[in-house]
PATI-212205 format. One line per field, with one value per residue (C-alpha): residue number from 1; residue in one letter; x, y, z. Coordinates in Angstrom, 3 decimals. Each point is the difference from the previous one (the first is absolute). Example, Ala and Ser with C-alpha at 12.3 -4.5 7.8 and 13.67 -1.06 7.14 Angstrom:
# PATI-212205
num = [1	2];
residu = [A	S];
px = [12.300	1.370];
py = [-4.500	3.440];
pz = [7.800	-0.660];
This chain:
# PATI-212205
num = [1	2	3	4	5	6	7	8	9	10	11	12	13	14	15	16	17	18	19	20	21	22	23	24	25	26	27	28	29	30	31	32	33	34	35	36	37	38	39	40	41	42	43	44	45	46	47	48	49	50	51	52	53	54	55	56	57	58	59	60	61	62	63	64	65	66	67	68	69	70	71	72	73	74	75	76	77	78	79	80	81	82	83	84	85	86	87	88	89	90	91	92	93	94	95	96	97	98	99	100	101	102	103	104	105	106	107	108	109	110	111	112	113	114	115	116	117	118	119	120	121	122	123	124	125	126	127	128	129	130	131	132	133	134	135	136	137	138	139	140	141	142	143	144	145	146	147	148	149	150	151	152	153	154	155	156	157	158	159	160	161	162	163	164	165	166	167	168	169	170	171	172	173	174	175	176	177	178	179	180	181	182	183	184	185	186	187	188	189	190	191	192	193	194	195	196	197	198	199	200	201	202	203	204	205	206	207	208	209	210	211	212	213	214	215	216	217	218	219	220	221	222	223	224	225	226	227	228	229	230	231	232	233	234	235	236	237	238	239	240	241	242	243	244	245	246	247	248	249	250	251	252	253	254	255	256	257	258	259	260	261	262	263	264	265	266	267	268	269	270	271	272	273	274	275	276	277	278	279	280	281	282	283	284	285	286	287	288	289	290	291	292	293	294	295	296	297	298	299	300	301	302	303	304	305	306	307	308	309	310	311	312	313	314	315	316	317	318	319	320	321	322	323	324	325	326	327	328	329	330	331	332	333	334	335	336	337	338	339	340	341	342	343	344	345	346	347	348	349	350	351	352	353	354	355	356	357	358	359	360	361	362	363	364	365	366	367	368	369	370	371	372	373	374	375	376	377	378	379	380	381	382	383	384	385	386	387	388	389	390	391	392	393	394	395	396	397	398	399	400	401	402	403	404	405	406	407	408	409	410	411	412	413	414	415	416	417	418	419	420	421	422	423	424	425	426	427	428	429	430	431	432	433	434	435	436	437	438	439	440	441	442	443	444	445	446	447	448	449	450	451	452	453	454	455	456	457	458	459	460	461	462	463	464	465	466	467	468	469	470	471	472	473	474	475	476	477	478	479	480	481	482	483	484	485	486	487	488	489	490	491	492	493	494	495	496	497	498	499	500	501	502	503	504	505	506	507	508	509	510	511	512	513	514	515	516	517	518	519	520	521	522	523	524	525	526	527	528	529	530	531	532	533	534	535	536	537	538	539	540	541	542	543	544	545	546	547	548	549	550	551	552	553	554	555	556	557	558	559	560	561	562	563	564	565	566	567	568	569	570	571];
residu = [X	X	X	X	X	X	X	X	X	X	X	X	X	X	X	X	X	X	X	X	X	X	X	X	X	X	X	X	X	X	X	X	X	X	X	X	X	X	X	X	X	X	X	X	X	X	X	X	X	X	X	X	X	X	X	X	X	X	X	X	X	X	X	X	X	X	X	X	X	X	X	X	X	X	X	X	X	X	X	X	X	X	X	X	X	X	X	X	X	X	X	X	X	X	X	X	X	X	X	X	X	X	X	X	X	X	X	X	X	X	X	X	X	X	X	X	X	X	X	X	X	X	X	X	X	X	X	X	X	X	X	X	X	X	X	X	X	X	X	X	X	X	X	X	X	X	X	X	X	X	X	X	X	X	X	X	X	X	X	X	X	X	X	X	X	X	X	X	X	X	X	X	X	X	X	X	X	X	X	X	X	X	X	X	X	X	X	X	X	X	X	X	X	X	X	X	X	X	X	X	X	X	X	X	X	X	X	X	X	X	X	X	X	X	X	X	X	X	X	X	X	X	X	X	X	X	X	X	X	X	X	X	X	X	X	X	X	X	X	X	X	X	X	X	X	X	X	X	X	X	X	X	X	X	X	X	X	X	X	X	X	X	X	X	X	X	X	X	X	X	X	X	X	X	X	X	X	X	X	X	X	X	X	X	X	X	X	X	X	X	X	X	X	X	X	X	X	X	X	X	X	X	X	X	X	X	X	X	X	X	X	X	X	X	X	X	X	X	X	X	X	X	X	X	X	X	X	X	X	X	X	X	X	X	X	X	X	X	X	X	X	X	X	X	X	X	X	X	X	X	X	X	X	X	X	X	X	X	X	X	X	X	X	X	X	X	X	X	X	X	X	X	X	X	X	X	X	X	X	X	X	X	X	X	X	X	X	X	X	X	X	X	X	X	X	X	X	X	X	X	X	X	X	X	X	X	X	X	X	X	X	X	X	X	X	X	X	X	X	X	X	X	X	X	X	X	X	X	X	X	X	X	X	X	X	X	X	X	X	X	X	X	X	X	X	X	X	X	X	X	X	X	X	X	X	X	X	X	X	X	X	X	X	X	X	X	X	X	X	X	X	X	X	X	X	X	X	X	X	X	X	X	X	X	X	X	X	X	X	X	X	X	X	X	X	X	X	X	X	X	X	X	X	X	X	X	X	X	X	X	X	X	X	X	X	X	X	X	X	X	X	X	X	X	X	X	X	X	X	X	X	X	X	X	X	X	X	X	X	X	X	X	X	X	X	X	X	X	X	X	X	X	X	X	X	X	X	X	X	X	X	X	X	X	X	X	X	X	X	X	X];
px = [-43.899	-3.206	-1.359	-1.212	3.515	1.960	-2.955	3.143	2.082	2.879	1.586	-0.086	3.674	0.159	3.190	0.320	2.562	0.978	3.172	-1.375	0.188	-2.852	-2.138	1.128	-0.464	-3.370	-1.778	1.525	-1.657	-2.957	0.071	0.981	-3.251	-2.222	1.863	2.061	4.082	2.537	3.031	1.852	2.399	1.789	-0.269	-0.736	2.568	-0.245	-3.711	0.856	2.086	-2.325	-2.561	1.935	0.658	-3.316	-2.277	-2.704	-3.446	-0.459	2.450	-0.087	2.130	1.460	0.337	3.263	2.829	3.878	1.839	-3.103	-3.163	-3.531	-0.873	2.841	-0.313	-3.947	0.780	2.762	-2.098	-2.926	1.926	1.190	-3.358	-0.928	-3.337	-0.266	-1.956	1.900	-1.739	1.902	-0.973	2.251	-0.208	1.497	0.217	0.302	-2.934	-1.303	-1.530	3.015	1.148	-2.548	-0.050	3.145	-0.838	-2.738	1.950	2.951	-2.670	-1.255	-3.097	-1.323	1.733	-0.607	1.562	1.268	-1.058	-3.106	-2.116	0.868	-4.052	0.997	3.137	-1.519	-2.995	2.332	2.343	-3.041	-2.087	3.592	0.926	-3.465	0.377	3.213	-1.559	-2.910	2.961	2.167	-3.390	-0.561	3.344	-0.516	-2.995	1.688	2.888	-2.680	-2.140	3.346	1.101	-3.438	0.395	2.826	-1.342	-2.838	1.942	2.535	-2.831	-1.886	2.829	0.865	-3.233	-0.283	3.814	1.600	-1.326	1.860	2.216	3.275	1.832	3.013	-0.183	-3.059	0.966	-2.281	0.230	-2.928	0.799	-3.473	-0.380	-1.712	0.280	-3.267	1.057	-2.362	1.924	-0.696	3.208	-1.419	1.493	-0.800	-0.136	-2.551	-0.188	1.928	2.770	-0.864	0.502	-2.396	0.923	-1.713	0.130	-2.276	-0.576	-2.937	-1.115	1.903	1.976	0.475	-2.410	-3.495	1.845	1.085	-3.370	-0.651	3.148	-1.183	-2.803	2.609	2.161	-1.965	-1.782	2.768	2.080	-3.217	-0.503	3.851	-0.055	-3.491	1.820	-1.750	0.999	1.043	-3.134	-2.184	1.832	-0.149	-3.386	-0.676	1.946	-1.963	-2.964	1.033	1.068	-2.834	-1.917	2.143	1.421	-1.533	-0.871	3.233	2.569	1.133	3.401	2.529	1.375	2.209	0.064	2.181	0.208	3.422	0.183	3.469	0.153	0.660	-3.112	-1.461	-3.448	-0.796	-3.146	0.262	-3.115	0.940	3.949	3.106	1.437	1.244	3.219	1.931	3.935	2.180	3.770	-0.220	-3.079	-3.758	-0.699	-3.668	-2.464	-3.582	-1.847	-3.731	-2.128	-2.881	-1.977	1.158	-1.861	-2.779	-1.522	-2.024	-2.638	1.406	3.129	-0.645	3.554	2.525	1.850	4.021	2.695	2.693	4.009	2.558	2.621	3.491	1.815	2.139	-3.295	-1.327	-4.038	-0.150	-3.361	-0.152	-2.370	-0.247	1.254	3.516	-0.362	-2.026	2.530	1.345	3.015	0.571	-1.083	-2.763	0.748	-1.419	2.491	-1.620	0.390	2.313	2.900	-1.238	1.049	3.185	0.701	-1.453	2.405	3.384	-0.774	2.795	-0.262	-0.758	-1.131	-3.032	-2.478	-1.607	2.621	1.269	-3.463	-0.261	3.633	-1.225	-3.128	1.614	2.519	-2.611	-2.220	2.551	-1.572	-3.642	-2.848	-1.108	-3.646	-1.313	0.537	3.379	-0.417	2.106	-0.124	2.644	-0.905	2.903	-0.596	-0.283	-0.550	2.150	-2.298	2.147	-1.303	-4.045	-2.046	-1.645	-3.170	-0.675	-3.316	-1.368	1.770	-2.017	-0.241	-2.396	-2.922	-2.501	-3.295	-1.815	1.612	-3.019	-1.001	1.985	-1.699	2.200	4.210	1.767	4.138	2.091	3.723	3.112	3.037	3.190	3.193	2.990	0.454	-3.539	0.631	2.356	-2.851	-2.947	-1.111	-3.437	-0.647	-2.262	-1.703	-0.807	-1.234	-2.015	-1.382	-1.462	-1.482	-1.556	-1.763	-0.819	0.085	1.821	0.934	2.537	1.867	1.175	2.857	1.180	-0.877	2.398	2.674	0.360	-0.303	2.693	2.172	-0.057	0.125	3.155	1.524	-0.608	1.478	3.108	0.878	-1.347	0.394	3.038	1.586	0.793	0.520	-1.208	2.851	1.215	-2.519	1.484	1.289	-1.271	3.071	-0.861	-4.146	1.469	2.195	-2.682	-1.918	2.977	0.436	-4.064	-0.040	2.883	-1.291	-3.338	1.621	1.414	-2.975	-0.140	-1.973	-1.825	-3.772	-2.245	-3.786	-2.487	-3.402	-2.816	-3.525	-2.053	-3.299	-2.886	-1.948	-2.870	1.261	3.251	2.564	3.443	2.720	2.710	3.367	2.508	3.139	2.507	3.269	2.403	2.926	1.649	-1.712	1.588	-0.241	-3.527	-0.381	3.025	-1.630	-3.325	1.550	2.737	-2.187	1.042	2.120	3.538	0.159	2.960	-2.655	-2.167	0.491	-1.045	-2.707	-2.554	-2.528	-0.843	-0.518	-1.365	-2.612	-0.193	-1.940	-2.527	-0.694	-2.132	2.016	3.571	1.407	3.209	0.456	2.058	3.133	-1.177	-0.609	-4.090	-1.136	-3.610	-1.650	-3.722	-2.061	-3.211	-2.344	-2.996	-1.018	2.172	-1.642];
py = [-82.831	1.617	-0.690	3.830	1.744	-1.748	-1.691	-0.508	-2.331	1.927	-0.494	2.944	1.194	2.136	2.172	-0.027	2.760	0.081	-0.365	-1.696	-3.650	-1.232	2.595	-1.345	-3.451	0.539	1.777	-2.588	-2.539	2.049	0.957	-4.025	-1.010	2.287	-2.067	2.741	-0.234	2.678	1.299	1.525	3.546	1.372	3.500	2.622	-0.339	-3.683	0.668	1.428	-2.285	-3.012	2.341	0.431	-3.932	-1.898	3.149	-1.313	0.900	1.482	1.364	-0.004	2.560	1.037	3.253	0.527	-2.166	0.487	1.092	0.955	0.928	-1.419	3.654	0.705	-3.903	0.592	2.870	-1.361	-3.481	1.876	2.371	-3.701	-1.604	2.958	-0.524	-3.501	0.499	-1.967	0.589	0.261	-0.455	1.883	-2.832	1.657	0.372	3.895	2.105	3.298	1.961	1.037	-3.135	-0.709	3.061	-0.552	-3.356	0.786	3.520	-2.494	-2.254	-2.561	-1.194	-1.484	-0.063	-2.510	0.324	-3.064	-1.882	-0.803	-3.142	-2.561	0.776	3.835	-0.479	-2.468	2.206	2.645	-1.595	-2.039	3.354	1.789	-2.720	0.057	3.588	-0.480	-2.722	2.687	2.545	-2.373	-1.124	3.871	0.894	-2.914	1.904	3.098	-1.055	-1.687	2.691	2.788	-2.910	0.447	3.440	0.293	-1.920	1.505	3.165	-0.894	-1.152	3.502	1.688	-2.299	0.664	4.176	0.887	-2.515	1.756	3.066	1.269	-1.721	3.541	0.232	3.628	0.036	-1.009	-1.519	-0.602	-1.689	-0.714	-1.674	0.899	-3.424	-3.248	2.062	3.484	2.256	2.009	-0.911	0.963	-0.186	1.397	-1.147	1.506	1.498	-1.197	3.368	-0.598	2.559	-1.721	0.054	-0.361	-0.727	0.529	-1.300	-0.279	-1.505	0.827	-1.738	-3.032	-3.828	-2.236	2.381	2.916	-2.466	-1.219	2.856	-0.669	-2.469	1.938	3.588	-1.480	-1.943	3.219	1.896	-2.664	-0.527	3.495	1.042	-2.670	1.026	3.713	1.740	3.410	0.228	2.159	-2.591	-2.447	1.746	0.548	-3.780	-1.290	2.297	-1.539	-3.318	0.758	1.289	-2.953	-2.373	1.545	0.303	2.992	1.798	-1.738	1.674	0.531	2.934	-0.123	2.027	-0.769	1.156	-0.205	0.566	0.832	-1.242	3.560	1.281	1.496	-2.062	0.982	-0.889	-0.852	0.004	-0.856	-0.182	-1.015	1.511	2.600	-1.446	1.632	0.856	0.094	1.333	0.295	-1.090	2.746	-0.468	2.398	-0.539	-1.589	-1.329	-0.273	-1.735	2.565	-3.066	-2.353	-3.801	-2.051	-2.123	3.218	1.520	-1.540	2.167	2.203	3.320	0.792	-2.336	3.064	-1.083	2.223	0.065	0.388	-0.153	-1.780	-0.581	-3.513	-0.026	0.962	-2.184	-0.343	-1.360	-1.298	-1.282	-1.290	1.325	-2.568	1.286	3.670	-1.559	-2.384	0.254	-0.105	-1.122	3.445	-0.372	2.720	0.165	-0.451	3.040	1.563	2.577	-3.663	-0.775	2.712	0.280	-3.533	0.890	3.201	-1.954	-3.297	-0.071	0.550	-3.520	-1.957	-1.848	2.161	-2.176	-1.974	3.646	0.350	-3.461	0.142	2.962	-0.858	-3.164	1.816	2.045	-2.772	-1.534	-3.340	1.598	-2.164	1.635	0.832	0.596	-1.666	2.150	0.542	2.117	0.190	2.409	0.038	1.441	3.703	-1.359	-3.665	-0.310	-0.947	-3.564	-1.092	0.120	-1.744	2.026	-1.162	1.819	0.264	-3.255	-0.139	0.804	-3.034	0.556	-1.898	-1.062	1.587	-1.576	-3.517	-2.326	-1.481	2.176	0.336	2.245	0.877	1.147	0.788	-0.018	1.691	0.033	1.158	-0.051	2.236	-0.525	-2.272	-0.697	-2.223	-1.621	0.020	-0.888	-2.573	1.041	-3.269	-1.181	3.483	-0.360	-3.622	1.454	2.409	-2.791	-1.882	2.676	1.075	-3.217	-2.284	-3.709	-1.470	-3.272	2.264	2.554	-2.901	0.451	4.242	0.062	-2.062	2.273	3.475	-1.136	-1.286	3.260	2.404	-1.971	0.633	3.710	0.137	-2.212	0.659	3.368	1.687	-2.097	-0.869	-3.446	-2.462	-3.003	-1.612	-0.099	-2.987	-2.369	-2.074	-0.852	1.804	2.793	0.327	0.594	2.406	1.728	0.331	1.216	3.008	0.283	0.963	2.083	2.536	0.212	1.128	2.667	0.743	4.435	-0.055	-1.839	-1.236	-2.729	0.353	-2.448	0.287	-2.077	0.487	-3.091	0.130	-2.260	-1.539	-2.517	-3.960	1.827	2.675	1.406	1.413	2.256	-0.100	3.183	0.379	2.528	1.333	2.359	-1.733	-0.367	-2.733	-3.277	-1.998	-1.695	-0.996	-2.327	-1.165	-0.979	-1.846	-1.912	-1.084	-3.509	-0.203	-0.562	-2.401	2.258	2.492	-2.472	2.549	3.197	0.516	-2.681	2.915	2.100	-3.472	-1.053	3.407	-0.265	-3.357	0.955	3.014	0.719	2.815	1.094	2.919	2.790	3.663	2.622	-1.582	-2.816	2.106	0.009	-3.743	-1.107	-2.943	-1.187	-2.695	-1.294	-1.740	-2.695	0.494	1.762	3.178];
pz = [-37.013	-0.293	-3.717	0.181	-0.215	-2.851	-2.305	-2.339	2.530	-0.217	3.583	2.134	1.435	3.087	0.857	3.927	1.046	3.873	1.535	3.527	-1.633	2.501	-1.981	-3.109	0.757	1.881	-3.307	-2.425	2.110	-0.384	-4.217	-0.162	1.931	-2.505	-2.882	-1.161	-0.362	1.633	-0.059	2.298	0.554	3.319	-0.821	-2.326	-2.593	-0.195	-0.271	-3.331	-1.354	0.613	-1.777	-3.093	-0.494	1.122	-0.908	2.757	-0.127	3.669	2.640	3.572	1.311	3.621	-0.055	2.568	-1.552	-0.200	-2.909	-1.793	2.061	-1.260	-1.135	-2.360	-1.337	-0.917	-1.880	-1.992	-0.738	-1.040	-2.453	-1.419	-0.234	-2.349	-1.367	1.428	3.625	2.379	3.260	3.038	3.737	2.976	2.906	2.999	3.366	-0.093	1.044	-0.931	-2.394	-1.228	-0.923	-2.188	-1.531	-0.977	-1.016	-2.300	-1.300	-1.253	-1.952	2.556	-0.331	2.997	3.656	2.562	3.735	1.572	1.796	-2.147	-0.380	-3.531	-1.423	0.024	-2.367	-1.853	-0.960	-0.885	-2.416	-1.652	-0.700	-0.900	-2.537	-1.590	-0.482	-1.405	-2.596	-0.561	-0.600	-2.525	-2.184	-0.195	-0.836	-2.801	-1.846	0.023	-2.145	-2.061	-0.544	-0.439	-2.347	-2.182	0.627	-1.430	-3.155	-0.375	-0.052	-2.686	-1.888	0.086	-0.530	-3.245	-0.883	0.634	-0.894	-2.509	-2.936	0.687	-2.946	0.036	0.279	1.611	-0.057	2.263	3.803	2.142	3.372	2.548	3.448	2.067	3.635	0.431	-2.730	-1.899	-1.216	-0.452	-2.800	-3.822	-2.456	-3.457	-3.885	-3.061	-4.016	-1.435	-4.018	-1.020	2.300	2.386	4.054	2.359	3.621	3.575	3.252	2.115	4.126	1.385	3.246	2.893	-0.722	-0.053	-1.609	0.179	-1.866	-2.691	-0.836	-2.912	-1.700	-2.687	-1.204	-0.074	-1.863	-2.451	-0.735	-0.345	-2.432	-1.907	-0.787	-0.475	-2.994	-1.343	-0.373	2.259	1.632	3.556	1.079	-1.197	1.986	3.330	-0.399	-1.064	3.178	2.384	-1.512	0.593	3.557	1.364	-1.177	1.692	3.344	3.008	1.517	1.539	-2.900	-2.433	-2.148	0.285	-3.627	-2.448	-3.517	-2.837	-3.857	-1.507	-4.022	-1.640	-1.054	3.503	1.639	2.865	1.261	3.711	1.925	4.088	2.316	3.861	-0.290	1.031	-2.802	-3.168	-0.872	-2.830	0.758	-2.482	0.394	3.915	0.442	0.718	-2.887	0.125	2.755	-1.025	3.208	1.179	-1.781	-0.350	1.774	0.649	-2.294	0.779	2.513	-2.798	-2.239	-2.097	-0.243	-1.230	-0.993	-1.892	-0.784	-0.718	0.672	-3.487	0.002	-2.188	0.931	-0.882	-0.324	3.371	2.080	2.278	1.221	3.563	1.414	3.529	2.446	3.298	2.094	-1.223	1.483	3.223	0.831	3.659	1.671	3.658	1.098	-1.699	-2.811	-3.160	-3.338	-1.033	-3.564	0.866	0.651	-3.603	-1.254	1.702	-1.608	-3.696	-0.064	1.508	-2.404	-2.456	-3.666	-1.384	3.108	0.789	1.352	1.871	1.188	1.532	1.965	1.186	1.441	1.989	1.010	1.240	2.437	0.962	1.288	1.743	0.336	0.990	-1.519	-3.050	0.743	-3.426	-3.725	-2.029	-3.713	-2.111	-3.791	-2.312	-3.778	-2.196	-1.556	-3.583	-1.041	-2.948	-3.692	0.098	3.180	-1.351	-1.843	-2.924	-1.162	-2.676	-2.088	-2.103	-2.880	-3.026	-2.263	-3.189	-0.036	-2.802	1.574	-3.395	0.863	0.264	3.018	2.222	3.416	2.012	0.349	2.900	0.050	3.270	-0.135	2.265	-0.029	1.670	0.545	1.605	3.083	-0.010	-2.795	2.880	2.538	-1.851	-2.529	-1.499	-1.298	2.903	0.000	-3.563	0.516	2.880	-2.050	-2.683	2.894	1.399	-3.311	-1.618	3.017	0.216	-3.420	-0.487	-2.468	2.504	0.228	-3.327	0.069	3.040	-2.171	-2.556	1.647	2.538	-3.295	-1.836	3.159	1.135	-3.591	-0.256	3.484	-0.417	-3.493	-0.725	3.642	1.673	-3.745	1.016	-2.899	0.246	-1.990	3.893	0.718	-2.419	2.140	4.560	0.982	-2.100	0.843	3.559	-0.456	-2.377	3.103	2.004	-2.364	-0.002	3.681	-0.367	-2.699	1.807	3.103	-1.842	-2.211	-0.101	-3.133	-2.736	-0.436	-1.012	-0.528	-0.148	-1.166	-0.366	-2.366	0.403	-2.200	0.489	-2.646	0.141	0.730	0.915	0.319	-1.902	2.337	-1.374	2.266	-1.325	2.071	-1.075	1.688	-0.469	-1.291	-3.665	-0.872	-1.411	-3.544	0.526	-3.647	0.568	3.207	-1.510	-3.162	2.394	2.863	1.286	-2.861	2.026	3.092	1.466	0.892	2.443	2.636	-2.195	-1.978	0.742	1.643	-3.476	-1.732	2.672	-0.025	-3.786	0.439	2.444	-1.587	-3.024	-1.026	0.681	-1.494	0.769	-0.978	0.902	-0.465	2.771	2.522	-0.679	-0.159	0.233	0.252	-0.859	2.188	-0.748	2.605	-0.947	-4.165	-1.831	-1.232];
């Protein structure tokens, strides 16, 4: 066998099909002399069947057989192969140009008339079966590179989307055209618990659209936390844009900031309408009244449009690619179907799920041509479901205490369920590093502000007792009842605030974390701590705080504790 058509040594199999068994015999002698193996069929149907157990790599067919003619057997065998190319050779005796039309129609791919010398077969199935290794190494870097593909596009879209709010109340759907989408889905908090929310499509789709997601959304997360308003983000991100993409690119977006007080103020540049459904009507429609970003060096109005809304409304932002999908008439969904659906969607169902169930039987099957995104954002985000930062907490401060070189005071707080969602220990650690940069005490800092904000929460919030973790059996079932009352958290609060003042060879840090519970007996507490060996499983974190710290001390019945670090001399 020629080294040239099977470098891997994998031994070549050739189907012959012909039901004149001279024929037969006469090009297995042949395929056997070019150091290939065969097998053999008598017709059509037989053809088939030899097909689906050997799989060969190359098939000489006759193309007037009983049972099943060569045509009808081609057809079928090359439906089979699939994506594999399995070429196949019509060796007959009939002349014409209509038989090789029909030949080549049914998915031959040579033809050769008999009689014909050994050299011209021989040339043929050597150059087929190199194609046919050309066509399998191929086919092998395509599912590579769709395998990095996809990859590299779970990665970007870890990277762009995975910091969106962890709302259940806001939907969001993305459906890519290609393994890339070109649509970005972004929402995140501002620091007063207002939400912002994106929607962005870049130009086209697949892998060149995607390119300007990671700089969108890192703008637009960065300056949601730093409390900035929506106009100023717009106009930041069109900045940004029309740094980075090419001439020709640019984003379609709409953009909305909804207050937990019920008024939502929305933004649209070059996307369908945004609409606001109430009780199964589109009672008002914000359409493109501004440029896509990154057009403009500069957008000259970042004017938002403001509602009121009630708690059962719904805000619906889509991408085109929903009202431009096609059917197999080649209709457009059109707005006026979305509409039909938005008014016939029952009271309390998924709105989305109601449009993609008809824009599914609409398509039939067709191949969507362009990336799907749909977003609906409740009318009114309830004051449990955000976090409130509130202002720094005002602790007094000495401003004659000697050596003082400068103070700075960071707050949180937290209401509701997003004392479920959110721990702002690591924010508050963040915070320290930030400002004062690495330290080896940050260990120990960490320690005690995640010991005292876990007390105000369990015991002041929750009112667990900790006289359940006496005993193993009972620190589990502690935690049982934990997860439990912070399911059904509706109210409640713990603040935590920091005020770190720095002071030369050193600093002080003042930790105050107070919650809205009754409080408990701390005096007992801080005279009985590691008194009784029944309470190994209780208790060990405020002794445990009152040794690192300098200074421990409770008010307000317990619910106000605060605790004193210092950091290199003691000032």
């Amino acid at each position: 066998m020629p080294q040239s058509v099977r470098a891997s040594g994998k031994e070549v199999l050739i189907l012959i099909a012909d039901d004149v068994a001279p024929n037969r015999e006469l090009l297995a002698h042949m395929v056997k002399n070019m150091g290939f193996e065969s097998i053999m069929a008598s017709n059509g149907h037989e053809a088939i069947e030899q097909f689906e157990r050997f799989r060969p790599d190359l098939v000489l067919m006759d193309i007037s057989m009983p049972v099943m003619n060569g045509i009808d057997a081609t057809r079928e065998i090359k439906q089979q192969a699939d994506e594999r190319f399995v070429p196949i050779v019509f060796v007959s005796a009939a002349v014409g140009p209509e038989a090789i039309r029909s030949a080549i129609e049914a998915g031959g791919d040579d033809f050769l008339q008999m009689p014909f010398p050994y050299e011209l077969l021989e040339g043929k199935i050597i150059a087929l079966l190199r194609i046919s290794e050309l066509y399998s190494e191929v086919a092998k870097l395509n599912a590579l590179r769709s395998h990095e593909a996809e990859l590299a596009e779970k990665l970007l879209s870890n990277a762009v989307e995975s910091g969106n709010v962890p709302n259940s109340q806001v939907r969001m759907h993305k459906q890519p055209a290609e393994t890339f989408s070109g649509d970005v889905l972004l929402s995140a908090y501002r620091p007063n618990g207002d939400l912002n929310v994106l929607l962005g499509d870049f130009t086209g789709h697949g892998l060149t659209a995607a390119v300007g997601a990671l700089p969108l959304s890192e703008t637009f997360r960065a300056m949601t936390a730093k409390g900035y308003e929506a106009e100023e983000i717009v106009a930041q991100i069109n900045r940004k844009l029309g740094q980075l993409l090419p001439t020709g690119k640019f984003l379609a977006t709409a953009m909305l900031t909804l207050t937990a007080e019920g008024t939502v103020k929305i933004w649209n540049g070059g996307l369908p309408d945004v609409l606001i459904v109430s009780k199964g009507k589109v009672v008002h429609r914000i359409a493109s009244s501004h440029p896509p970003l990154g057009i403009l060096k500069k957008l000259n109005d970042t004017h938002f449009q403001l509602f009121k809304v009630e708690p059962e409304d719904r805000i619906l932002m889509l991408s085109d690619g929903v009202l431009e999908a096609v059917n197999a008439q080649d209709e457009q969904y059109s707005e006026a179907r979305l509409i039909d659906v938005i008014e016939q969607c029952p009271k309390g169902f998924d709105l989305i799920s109601a449009i993609l169930s008809s824009l599914q039987n609409f398509m039939h099957g067709q191949v969507q041509r362009d990336d799907i995104s749909l977003i609906t954002v409740p009318g009114w985000l309830e004051n449990n479901t955000l976090e409130q930062v509130k202002p720094a907490y005002a602790f007094e401060v000495d401003s004659e205490e000697e050596g003082i070189l400068d103070t700075w005071t960071w707050h949180i707080e937290l209401q509701g369920q997003s004392l479920h969602r959110t721990s702002p220990v690591a924010q508050a650690l963040s915070r320290l590093q930030e400002s004062e940069g690495p330290r080896p005490e940050w260990q120990q800092v960490f320690t005690v502000i995640t010991e005292l904000y876990v007390n105000a929460l369990d015991h002041g919030v929750l009112g667990l007792s900790s006289n359940m973790k006496r005993t193993p059996e009972g620190f589990a079932r502690y935690f049982d009842e934990r997860e439990k009352r912070l399911q059904s958290l509706d109210s409640g609060k713990v603040s935590l605030s920091l005020q770190h003042t720095r002071m030369p060879g050193g600093g002080r840090l003042v930790i105050r974390v107070e919650d809205s519970g009754k409080g408990f007996d701390y005096d007992w507490w801080l005279k009985n701590l590691n008194q009784s060996a029944e309470r190994q499983f209780s208790g060990r974190g405020i002794s445990l705080v009152k040794n690192i710290c300098e200074y421990l001390t409770f008010s307000h019945n317990g619910s106000v504790v605060e605790a004193v670090m210092y950091f290199g001399d003691k000032h």
